[in-house]
C-alpha positions as CSV (number, residue, x, y, z in Angstrom):
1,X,-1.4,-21.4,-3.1
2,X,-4.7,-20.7,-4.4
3,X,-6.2,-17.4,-4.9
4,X,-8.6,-15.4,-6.3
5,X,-8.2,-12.2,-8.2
6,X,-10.8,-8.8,-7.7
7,X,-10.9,-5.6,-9.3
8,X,-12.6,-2.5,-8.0
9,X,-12.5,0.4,-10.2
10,X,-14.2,4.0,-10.0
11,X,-13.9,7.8,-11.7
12,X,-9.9,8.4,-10.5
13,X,-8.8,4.8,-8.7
14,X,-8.4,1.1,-10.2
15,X,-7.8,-1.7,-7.4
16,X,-6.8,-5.2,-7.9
17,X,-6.9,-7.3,-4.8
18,X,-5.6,-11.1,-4.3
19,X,-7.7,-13.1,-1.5
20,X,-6.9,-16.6,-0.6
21,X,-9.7,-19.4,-0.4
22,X,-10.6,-17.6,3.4
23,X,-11.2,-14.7,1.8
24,X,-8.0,-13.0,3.2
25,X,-6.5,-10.6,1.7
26,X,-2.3,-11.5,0.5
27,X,-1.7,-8.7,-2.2
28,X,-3.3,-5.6,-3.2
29,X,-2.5,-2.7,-6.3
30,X,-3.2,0.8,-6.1
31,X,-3.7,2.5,-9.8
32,X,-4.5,6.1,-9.7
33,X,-6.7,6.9,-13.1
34,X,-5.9,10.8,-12.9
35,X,-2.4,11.5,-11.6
36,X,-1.3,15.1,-11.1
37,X,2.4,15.1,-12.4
38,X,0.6,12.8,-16.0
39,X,1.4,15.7,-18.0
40,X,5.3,15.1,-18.2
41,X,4.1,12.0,-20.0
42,X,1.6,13.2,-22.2
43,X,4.3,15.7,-23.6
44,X,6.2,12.8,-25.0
45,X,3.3,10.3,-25.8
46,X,-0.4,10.0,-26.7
47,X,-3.4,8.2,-24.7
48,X,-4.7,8.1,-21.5
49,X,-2.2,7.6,-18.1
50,X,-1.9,5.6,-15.0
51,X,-0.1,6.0,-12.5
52,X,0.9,2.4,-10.2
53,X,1.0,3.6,-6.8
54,X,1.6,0.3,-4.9
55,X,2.1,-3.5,-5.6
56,X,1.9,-5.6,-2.4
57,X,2.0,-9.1,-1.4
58,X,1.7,-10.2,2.3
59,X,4.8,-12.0,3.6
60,X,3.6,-15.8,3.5
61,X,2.5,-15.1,-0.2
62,X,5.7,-13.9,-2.0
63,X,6.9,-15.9,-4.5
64,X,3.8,-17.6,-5.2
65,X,3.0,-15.8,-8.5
66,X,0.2,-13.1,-6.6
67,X,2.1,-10.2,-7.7
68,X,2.4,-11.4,-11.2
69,X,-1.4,-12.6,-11.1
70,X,-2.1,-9.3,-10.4
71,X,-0.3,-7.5,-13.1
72,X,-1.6,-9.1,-15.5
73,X,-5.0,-8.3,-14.4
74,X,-3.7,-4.4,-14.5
75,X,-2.6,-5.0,-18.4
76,X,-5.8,-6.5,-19.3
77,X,-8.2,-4.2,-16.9
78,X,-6.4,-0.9,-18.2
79,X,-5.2,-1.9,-21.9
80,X,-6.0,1.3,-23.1
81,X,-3.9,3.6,-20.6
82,X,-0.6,3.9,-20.5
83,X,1.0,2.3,-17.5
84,X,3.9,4.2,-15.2
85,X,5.2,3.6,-11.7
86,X,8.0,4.5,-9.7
87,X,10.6,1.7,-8.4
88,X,10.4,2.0,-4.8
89,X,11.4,-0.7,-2.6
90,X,9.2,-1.4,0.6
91,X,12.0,-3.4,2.0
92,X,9.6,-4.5,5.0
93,X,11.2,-8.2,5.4
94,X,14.3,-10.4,3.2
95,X,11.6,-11.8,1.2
96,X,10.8,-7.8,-0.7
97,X,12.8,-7.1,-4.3
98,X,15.2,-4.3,-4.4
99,X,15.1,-1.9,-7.3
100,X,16.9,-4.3,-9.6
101,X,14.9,-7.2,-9.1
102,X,11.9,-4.6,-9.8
103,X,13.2,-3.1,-12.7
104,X,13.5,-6.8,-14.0
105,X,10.1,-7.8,-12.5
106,X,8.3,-5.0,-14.1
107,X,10.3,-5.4,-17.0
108,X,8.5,-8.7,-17.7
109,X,5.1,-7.0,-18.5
110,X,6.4,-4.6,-21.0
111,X,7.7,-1.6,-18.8
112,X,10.7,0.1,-19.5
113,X,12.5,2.6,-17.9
114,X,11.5,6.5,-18.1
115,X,15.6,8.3,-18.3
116,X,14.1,11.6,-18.1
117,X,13.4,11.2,-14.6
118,X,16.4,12.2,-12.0
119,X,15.4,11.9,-8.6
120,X,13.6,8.4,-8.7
121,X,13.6,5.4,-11.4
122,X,10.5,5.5,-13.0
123,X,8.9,2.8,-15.8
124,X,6.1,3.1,-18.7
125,X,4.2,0.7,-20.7
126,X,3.0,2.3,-23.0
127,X,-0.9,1.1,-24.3
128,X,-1.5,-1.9,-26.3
């Protein structure tokens, strides 16, 4: 599948979008740039934080490496925050990860899990 990767990015929101050769849209990310519950981070580390919100791939395009394209476009597009996200399954069809094949998904780009965190499992990368 081919594809094309965008990023929009203002004041308080990074996106990354996927779009195929008709301009369609198969996977989107959601960063926010100035997260309200940051500061139980910045306690424990330095630098600036993001907070993934969503990473999504239409049906017809998982497994095709869109998600993954798209990480990496997060890494290199925000290099000098530090990344965290909570693992949330959307569970909308088979094809969707559960929270251990996103712990080991995310895993792959550097992000390890947060322990501090009770009610939901949460990773950080921390800046390169």
């Amino acid at each position: 599948m081919k594809y094309h990767i965008s990023v929009i990015k203002s004041s308080k929101y990074c996106y990354i979008f996927a779009t195929d050769d008709n301009e369609e849209q198969i996977g989107k990310i959601c960063i926010n740039l100035n997260s309200e519950d940051v500061n139980r981070y910045e306690k424990i580390y330095n630098g600036k934080f993001a907070k993934i919100i969503l990473v999504s791939t239409i049906e017809r395009a998982v497994g095709q490496g869109v998600a993954t394209s798209m990480m990496n476009k997060v890494i290199e597009v925000l290099n000098d925050y530090n990344l965290y996200l909570n693992v949330i399954p959307l569970k909308r069809n088979d094809k969707d990860m559960d929270k251990k094949e996103l712990i080991s998904f995310y895993s792959k780009f550097g992000f390890t899990k947060y322990d501090k965190d009770i009610c939901t499992t949460t990773m950080i990368k921390l800046a390169s």
